[in-house]
N, C-alpha and C positions, 0 to 999 in steps of 0.2 A: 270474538274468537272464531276460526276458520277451522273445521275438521275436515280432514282431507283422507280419503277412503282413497281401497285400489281402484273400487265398481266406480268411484264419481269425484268428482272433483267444484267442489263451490267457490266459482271464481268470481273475482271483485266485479261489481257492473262497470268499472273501470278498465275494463280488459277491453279492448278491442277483438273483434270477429276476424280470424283468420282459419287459415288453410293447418291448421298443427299438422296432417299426417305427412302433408306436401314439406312442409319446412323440415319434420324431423327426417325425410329422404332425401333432400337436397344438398344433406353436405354443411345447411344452419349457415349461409353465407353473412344475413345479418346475424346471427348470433356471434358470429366468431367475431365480428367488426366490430358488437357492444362488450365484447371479453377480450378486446385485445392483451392487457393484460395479463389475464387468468391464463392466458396461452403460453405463456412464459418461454416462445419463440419453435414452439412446435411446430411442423410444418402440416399442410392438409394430406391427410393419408383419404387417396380415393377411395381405400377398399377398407374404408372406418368398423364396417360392421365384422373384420373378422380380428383375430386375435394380432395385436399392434407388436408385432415383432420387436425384437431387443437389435434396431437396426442401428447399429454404434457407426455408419459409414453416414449417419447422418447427423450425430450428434457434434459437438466442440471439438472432439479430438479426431475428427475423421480424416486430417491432414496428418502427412507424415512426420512434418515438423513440427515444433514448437516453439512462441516468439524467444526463445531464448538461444534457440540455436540448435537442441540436443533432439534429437530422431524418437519418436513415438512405435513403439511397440504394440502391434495389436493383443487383445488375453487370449492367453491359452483357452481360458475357460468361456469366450464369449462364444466364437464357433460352436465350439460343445452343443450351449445351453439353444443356439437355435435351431440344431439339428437332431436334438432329442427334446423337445418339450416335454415338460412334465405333469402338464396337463394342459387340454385343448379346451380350450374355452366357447362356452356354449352361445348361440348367437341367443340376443336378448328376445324375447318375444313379441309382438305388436301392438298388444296391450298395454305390456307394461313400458316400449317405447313409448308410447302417445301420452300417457300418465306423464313420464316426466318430460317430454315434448311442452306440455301445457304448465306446469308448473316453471322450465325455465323459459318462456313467452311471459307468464305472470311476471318472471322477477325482473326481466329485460324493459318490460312496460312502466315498473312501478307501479302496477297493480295492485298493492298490498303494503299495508303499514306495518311499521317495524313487531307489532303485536302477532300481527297476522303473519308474516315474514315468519317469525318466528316457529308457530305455530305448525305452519308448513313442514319448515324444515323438521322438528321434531318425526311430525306423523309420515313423512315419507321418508326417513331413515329409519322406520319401524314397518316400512313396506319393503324397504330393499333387506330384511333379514333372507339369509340363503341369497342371495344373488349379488352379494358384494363385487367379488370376483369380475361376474360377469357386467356391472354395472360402474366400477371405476375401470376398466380396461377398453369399452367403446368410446372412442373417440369423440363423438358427437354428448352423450351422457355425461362424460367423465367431468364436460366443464359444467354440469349442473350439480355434478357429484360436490367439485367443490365448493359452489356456490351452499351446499346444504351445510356444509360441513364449517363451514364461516358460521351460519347464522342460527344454529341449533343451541341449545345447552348441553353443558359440561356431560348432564348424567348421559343424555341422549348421543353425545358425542363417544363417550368413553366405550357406552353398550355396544355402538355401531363398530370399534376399533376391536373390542372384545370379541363379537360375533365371526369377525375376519381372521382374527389371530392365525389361525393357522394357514393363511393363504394369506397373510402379509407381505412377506417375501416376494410370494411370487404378482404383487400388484406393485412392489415397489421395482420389481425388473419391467416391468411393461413401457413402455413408450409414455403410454397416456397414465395408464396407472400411477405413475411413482407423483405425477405431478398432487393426484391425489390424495396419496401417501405423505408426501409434503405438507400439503394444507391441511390434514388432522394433526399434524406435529406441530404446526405454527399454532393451531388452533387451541389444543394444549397447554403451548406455552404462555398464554393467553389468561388463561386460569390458575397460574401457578400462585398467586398471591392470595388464592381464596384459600382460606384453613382448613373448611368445609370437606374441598375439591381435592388437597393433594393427597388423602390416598386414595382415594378413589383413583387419579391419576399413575399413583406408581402402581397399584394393582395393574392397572390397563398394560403399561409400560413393561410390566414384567412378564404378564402375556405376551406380548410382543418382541422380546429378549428371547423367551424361551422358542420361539416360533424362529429364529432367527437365527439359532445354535444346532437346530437341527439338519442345516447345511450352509456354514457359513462362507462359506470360500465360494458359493456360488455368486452370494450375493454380494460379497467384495470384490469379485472381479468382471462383477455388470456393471455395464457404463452406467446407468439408472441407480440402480441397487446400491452400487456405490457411494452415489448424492444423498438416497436416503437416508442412507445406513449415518452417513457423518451427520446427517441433520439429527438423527435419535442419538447421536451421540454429545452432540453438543446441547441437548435438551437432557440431557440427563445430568455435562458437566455442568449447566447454569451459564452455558453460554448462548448470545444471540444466534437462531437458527440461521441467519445469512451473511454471518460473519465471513468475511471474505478468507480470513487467514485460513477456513478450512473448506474455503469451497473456491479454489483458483484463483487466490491470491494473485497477483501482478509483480513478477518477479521484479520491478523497479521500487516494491513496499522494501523486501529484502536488501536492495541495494542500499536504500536509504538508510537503514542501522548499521551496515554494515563501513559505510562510509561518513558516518556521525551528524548523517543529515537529520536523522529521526530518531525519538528516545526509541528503547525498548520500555515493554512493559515491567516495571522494575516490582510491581506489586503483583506481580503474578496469579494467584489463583485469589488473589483479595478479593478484584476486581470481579469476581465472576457474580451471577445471580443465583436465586434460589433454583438448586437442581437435586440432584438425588446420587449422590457420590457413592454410595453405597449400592445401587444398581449400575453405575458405572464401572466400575472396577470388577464387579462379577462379570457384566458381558465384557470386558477387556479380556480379562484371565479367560474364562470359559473359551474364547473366541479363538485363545490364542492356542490352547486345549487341543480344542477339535480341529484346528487347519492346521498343528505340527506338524506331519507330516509332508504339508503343502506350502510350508513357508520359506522355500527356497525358491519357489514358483512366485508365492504371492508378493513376492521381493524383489520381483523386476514385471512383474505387473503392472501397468497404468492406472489401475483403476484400484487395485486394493494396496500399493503402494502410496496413494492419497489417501486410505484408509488407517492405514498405519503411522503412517504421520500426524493425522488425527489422535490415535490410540496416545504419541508419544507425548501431544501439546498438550491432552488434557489432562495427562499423568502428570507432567510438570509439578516435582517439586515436592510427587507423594512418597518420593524413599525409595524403599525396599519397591514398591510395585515397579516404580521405572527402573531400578537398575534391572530387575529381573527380565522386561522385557527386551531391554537395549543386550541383556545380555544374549538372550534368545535369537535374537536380530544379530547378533556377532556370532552365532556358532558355539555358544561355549557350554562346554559340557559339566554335568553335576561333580563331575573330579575336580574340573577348575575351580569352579565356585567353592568346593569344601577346600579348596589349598589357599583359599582368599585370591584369587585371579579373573579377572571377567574374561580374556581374552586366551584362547588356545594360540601359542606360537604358531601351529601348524594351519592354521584356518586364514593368518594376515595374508601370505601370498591369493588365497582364494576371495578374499576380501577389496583386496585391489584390483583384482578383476574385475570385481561387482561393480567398483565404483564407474567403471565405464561403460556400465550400463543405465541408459537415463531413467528410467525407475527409482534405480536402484539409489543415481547419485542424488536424484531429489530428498531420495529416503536419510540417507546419510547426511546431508545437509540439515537435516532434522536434530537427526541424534545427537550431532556437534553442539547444535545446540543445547538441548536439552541436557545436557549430561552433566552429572554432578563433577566437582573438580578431580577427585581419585580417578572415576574410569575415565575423564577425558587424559588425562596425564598416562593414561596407560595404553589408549587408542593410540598417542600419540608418539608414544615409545616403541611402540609394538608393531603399527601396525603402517604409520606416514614416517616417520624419522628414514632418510637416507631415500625415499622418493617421492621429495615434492616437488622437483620440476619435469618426473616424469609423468605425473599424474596433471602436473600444472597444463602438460602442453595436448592431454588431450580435451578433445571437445566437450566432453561429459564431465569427467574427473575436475574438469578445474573449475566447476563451481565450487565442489566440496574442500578443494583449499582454499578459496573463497571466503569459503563459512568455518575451515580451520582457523586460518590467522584470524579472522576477525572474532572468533571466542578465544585466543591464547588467553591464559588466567596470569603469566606475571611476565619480566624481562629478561625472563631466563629462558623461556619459551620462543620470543622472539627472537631472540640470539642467535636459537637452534636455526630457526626459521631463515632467517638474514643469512648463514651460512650457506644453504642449499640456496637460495632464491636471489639474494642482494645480487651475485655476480653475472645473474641470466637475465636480466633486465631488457637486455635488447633484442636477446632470444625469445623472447616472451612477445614483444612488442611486435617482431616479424614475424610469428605465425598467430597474431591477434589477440594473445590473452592479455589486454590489457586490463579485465579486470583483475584478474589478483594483482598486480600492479598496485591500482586505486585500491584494493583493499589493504593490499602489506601498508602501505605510506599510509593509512586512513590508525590503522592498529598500531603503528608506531607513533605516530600523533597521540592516540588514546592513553598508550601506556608512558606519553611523554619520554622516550628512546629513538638511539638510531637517527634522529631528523637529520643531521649532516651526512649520513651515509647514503642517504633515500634520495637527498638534495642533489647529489654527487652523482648518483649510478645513474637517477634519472635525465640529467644535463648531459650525461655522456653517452647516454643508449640514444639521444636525439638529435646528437649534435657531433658532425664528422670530428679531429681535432683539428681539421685545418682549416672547419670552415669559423664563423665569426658567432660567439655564446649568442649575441640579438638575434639569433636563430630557433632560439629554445621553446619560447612562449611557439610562436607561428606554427613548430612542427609540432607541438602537442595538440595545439586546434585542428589540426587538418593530419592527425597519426596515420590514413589509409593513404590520402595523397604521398602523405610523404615516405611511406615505407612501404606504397607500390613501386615506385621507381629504384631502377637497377643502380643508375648515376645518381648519387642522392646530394653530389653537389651541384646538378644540375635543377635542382630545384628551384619554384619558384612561387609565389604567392599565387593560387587559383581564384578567380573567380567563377562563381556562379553556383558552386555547390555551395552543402549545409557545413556546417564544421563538427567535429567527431566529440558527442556525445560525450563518450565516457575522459575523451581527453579533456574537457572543459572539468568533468566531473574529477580528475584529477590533479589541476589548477587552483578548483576549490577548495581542496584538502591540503594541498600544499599552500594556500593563505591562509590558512588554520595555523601552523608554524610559528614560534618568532621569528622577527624581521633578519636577525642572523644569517642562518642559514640557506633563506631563501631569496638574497640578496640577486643570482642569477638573475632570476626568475623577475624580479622586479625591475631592474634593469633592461629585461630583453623585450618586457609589455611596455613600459614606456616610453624605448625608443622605435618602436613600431612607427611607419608612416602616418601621416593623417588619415590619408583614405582604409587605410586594413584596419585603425581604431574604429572610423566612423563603420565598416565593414563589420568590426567583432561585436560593437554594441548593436546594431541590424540582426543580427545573429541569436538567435537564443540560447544555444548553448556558450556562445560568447560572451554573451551579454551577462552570464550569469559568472562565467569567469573574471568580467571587468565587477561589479557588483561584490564578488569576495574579497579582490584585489582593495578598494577603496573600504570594506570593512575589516582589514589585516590591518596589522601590526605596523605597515610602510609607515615612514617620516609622511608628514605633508605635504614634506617639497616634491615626495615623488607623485603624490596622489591628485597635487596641484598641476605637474605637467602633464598626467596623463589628461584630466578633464578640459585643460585649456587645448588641449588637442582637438577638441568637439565645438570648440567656440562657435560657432555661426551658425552649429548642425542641429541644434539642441531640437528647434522646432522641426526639422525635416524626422529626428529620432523618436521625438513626443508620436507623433502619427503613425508607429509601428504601435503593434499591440502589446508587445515586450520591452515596448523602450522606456515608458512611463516610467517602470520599476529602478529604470538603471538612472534615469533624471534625477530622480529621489532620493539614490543614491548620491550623486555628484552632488546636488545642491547640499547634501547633508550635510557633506565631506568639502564645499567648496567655500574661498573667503569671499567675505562681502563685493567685491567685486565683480568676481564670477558667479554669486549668485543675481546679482543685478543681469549679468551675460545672460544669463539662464532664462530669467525671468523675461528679458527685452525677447529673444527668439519666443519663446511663447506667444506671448503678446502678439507677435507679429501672426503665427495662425492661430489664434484663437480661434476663430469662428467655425474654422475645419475641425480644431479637437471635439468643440461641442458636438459633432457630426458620428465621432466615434465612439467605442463604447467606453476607452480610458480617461478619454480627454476631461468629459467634466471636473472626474475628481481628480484629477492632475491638477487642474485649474483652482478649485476649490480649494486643494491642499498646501499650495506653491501661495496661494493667494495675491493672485495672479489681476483679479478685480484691484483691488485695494492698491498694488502696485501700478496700475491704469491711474488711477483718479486720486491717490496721495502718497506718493513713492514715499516725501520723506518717512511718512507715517509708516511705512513698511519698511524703511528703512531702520526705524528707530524699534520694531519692534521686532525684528530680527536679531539686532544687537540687545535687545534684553534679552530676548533668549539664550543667546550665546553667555550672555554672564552670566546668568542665570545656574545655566546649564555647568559654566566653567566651575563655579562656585559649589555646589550641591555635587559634581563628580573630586571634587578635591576632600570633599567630607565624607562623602559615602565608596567611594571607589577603594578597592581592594590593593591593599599591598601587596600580600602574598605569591604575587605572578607579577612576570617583569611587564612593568608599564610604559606606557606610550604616551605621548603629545597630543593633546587635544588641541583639533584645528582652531585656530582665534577668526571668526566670521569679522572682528574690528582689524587684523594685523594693517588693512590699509591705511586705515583713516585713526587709529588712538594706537597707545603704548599701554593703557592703561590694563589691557590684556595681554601682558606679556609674560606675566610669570603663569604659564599652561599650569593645569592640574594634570594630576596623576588619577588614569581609571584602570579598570582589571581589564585585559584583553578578553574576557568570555564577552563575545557577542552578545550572546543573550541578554545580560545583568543592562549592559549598553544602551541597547534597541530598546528595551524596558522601560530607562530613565528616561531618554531622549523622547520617548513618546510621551510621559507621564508629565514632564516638562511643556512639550509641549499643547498638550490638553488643558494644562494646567494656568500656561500662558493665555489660551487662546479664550478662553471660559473667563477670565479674569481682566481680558481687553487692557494689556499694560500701556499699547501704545495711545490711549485717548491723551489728547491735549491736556495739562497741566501738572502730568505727572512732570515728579521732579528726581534728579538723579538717588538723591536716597530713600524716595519710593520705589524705584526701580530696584536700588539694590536691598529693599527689605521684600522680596518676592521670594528670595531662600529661604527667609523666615516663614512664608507664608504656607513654601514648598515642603518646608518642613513638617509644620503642623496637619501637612495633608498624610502624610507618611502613615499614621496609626488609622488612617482610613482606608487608604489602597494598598494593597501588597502589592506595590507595582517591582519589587524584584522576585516576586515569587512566580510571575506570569510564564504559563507557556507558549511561544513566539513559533516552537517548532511547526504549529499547526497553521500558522497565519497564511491567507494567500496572496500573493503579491498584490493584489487590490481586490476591492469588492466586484469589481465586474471583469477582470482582467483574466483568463485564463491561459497557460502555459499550452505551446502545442505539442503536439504528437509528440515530437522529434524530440521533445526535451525530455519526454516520457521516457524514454526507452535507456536501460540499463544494464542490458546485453549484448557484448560483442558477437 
């Protein structure tokens, strides 16, 4: 054991002789090198030793804009707070800098075994009593501060958070502080599993609440304060302190439910961990108490308006506490509530204002969710009915009809919806809001409605009437080319750009559909030239539209012409980093023939795919070797799959939804697979079999020599009896990535016009 005093410090004979008083005035250039981490993208402040201002021109949001599109509002309150500090913090002194100078050399060295480490960290967070403040807010200190704060125990942890309490606050607004501030909350949550620890923990934690209501609105509307603030809060709901959903999500997660790419979490507050819900709802109310006054302000705020979104996720689902807030958040007054109303008629015009403020509409985009079905049905009455395409077209506003139609609760709702919006479709599309677009057509897919209507508006907001429907697919891929230009018959296939995001992302939702109504649609992708198909699969947002296209509902015969399109290209497409994905498709979806096609282009670069990072397992999975050196053998055992497969979806595939024709991989060479089985069109249940199938094939090696045709066909039997072993239709697929090493770019990321 190592005791470690202010007067002296017993360091390992492992330490190396250095300069500590030189290194702790230099700025710690290797220290910051062996913490790059710990630095969690701090920049070097030359003038470390005086108090690290709350400079938010330097933080995340110091750009005007945001990737979504909608304009960043500086805080009222942030100005303020750095032109009246509220206390000046005192420079650390030269002793007690060199003390922890030498301690974090010790840790940087490895100087010290986990015992001693230990050890350390206790006794010098019983030296930094009274000079917290001043000792998590110096720059150069702060990343020792939480190197200690990592490696201490729980009691020593909780003392050092207890001793601060009342200047927690103001370390969680600092620059360097809040990172601090951070790492005793992770630290924390860290110990929550001990029985011992957690109340000692919530004591700490309540300390800390209370120190926090004594001026809350400061620290929700610090850029700092802010971060922390949601991290104590999601340590109190039980949820992961770095959950993205409450610390700047990517507004392409939201796209993704919105547009039926991703579940939501449908287990709600199940899912959460061991937290303290009972100190959470106190500082929720209390919070919301004391900044009444200021929550017209704090509601187009940036930085306490991600606070209160926070406030709304964690409430999710507790009753009476969310409506109360959500009410709060709408203006409604104790009259309304006792008349049973959450919403003041007089307040919806002032409310539609708000939404065009980006704050405000992020906030609102919350509550929509959030909201139980009564007050959304009354938001919706009240407060959107008779202007959603006014709110639709502007730049802020129409995320949150966005995130209206995409919670509607039934088909009466949509109806409403369809009425203002179905007929502005090309209004909509010329001043760029094509996401609500992809969201209405994503909500009527969901609520299974409207698809002939959505099929129809969309075909004709794209397509002149005079000019030819094989126009439809093209101008949704390229929506800006084609609805920059004034002559829109004058258009023409571009190359060299990317193709429009969200219009791929709206192809996909429309092969969601049965094959009915989106017969256009199918028609105008597979009479595409060769080159604009080889062009769409090259593409990634194309790629992903060809990709939905071959897993919809279309006949064969169309999903066969569009792939023989690529005949020759297969191998120049394999060598993209997104083409693997869409091969995999084709060969899925293609018959024995065209996977032979498939396989021969491969072949032919092989040696270059192994070069890349998709190529192996393209190779591996296509079985691409095997097909080298015993085609028939891969011949033969591609056709068992296919029976396989035809067989096992004829017994297990759903009737319940209108079915489709499973491709026959024999159609060229046997009759013997002519009568197709019937499966459920949910993708998922599909993808599921189709994989478990072939695992199941591959593991079991059907095509060795002497198998005989009614060995083959007792492999459903075999697949059967696997069935009580794998839930292979319970799997979720949503989370799968196109391959193990294959990563989507940028441009596919992005989910905002």
């Amino acid at each position: 054991m190592v005791a470690v005093g202010s007067k002296a410090l017993i360091l390992s004979t492992r330490l190396r002789n250095c300069n500590l008083v030189e290194d702790s005035t230099m700025g710690g250039d290797d220290y910051k090198h062996g913490r790059k981490k710990k630095d969690m993208g701090r920049k070097n402040n030359k003038q470390s030793f005086g108090f690290d201002g709350d400079d938010s021109n330097k933080s995340g949001y110091s750009s005007g804009r945001v990737a979504d599109g909608r304009p960043r509002k500086s805080s009222k309150y942030q100005g303020e707070s750095e032109s009246m500090p509220a206390v000046i913090r005192q420079q650390v002194d030269p002793e007690t800098m060199k003390y922890f100078s030498e301690i974090a050399n010790l840790f940087e060295s490895n100087g010290a075994d986990l015992e001693e480490r230990s050890a350390i960290c206790s006794n010098a967070l019983e030296e930094a009593v009274g000079k917290e403040f001043e000792l998590a807010t110096d720059y150069i200190i702060s990343h020792t501060m939480q190197s200690l704060l990592e490696g201490c125990d729980v009691d020593h942890l909780c003392s050092f958070l207890r001793s601060c309490a009342n200047k927690f606050p103001l370390i969680a607004m600092d620059r360097s502080g809040s990172h601090v501030a951070e790492t005793a909350l992770r630290s924390l949550a860290l110990h929550l599993e001990d029985n011992d620890a957690y109340s000692v923990i919530e004591e700490t934690l309540t300390a800390i609440c209370k120190a926090i209501l004594a001026s809350p609105v400061d620290m929700m509307c610090n850029c700092h304060g802010s971060h922390v603030l949601r991290s104590l809060l999601c340590l109190c709901g039980g949820v992961p302190l770095d959950s993205r959903e409450f610390h700047g999500a990517k507004p392409s997660t939201a796209l993704a439910v919105r547009l039926n790419l991703k579940e939501t979490h449908a287990d709600g507050n199940d899912s959460r961990q061991l937290g303290f819900p009972n100190l959470l709802k106190f500082l929720v109310s209390e919070m919301l108490k004391c900044s009444s006054e200021d929550i017209q302000t704090l509601q187009v705020d940036q930085y306490s308006s991600l606070v209160l979104q926070a406030f709304l996720k964690l409430l999710d689902r507790e009753g009476q506490e969310l409506v109360q807030m959500i009410s709060t958040l709408l203006g409604s007054t104790e009259k309304n509530l006792a008349e049973g109303s959450f919403i003041d008629w007089t307040s919806a015009g002032e409310i539609l204002e708000l939404m065009k403020e980006t704050a405000y509409s992020h906030l609102m985009e919350v509550v929509l969710e959030v909201s139980p079905e009564g007050l959304y049905d009354e938001m919706f009455t009240k407060i959107f009915r008779s202007s959603l395409f006014e709110l639709s077209s502007h730049r802020c506003s129409n995320f949150v009809i966005q995130a209206l139609v995409s919670h509607a609760r039934n088909k009466e709702q949509m109806e409403s919806i369809w009425e203002e919006l179905g007929p502005k479709f090309k209004d909509l599309l010329e001043m760029g809001m094509s996401g609500v677009i992809a969201s209405l057509i994503a909500a009527c897919q969901r609520h299974n409605t409207l698809e002939h209507q959505c099929c129809q508006a969309l075909a004709a907001a794209v397509c002149l009437p005079s000019d030819s429907p094989k126009g439809i697919v093209p101008h949704i891929l390229f929506l800006e080319s084609y609805f920059a230009l004034g002559d829109k018959s004058s258009w023409n296939w571009p190359n060299g750009i990317k193709m429009h995001v969200m219009g791929s992302l709206i192809l996909q939702t429309l092969f969601r559909f049965q094959s009915k109504p989106i017969q256009p649609f199918i028609t105008s992708l597979t009479s595409m030239e060769v080159d604009h198909v080889l062009h769409t699969a090259k593409d990634a947002a194309g790629a992903r539209a060809i990709e939905a296209f071959l897993g919809s509902n279309a006949s064969s015969k169309k999903k066969l012409k569009l792939i023989a399109k690529l005949q020759g290209h297969f191998g120049e497409l394999a060598l993209h980093s997104s083409g693997s994905y869409t091969i995999e498709k084709c060969f899925a979806a293609s018959s024995l023939s065209l996977r032979e096609a498939i396989a021969s282009d491969l072949l032919a670069v092989q040696n270059e795919l192994y070069k890349t990072k998709q190529g192996p397992y393209l190779l591996r999975k296509l079985e691409i070797d095997r097909f080298a050196y015993r085609p028939e053998q891969w011949k033969f055992n591609q056709a068992s799959k296919q029976s396989t497969y035809d067989k096992f979806s004829a017994s297990f595939g759903s009737s319940e939804t209108k079915p489709s024709k499973i491709d026959s991989f024999l159609s060229d060479t046997s009759k013997t697979t002519s009568n197709t089985s019937k499966i459920t069109s949910n993708p998922k249940d599909v993808k599921t079999m189709q994989k478990e199938i072939d695992n199941y094939m591959s593991s079991n090696k059907y095509s060795k020599k002497g198998h005989t045709g009614s060995e083959a066909a007792g492999t459903f039997t075999k697949a059967k009896e696997s069935i009580n072993q794998v839930p292979f239709l319970s799997g979720n697929m949503q989370g799968k990535k196109r391959h193990a090493k294959d990563k989507p770019t940028k441009s596919s990321k992005k989910s905002r016009v």
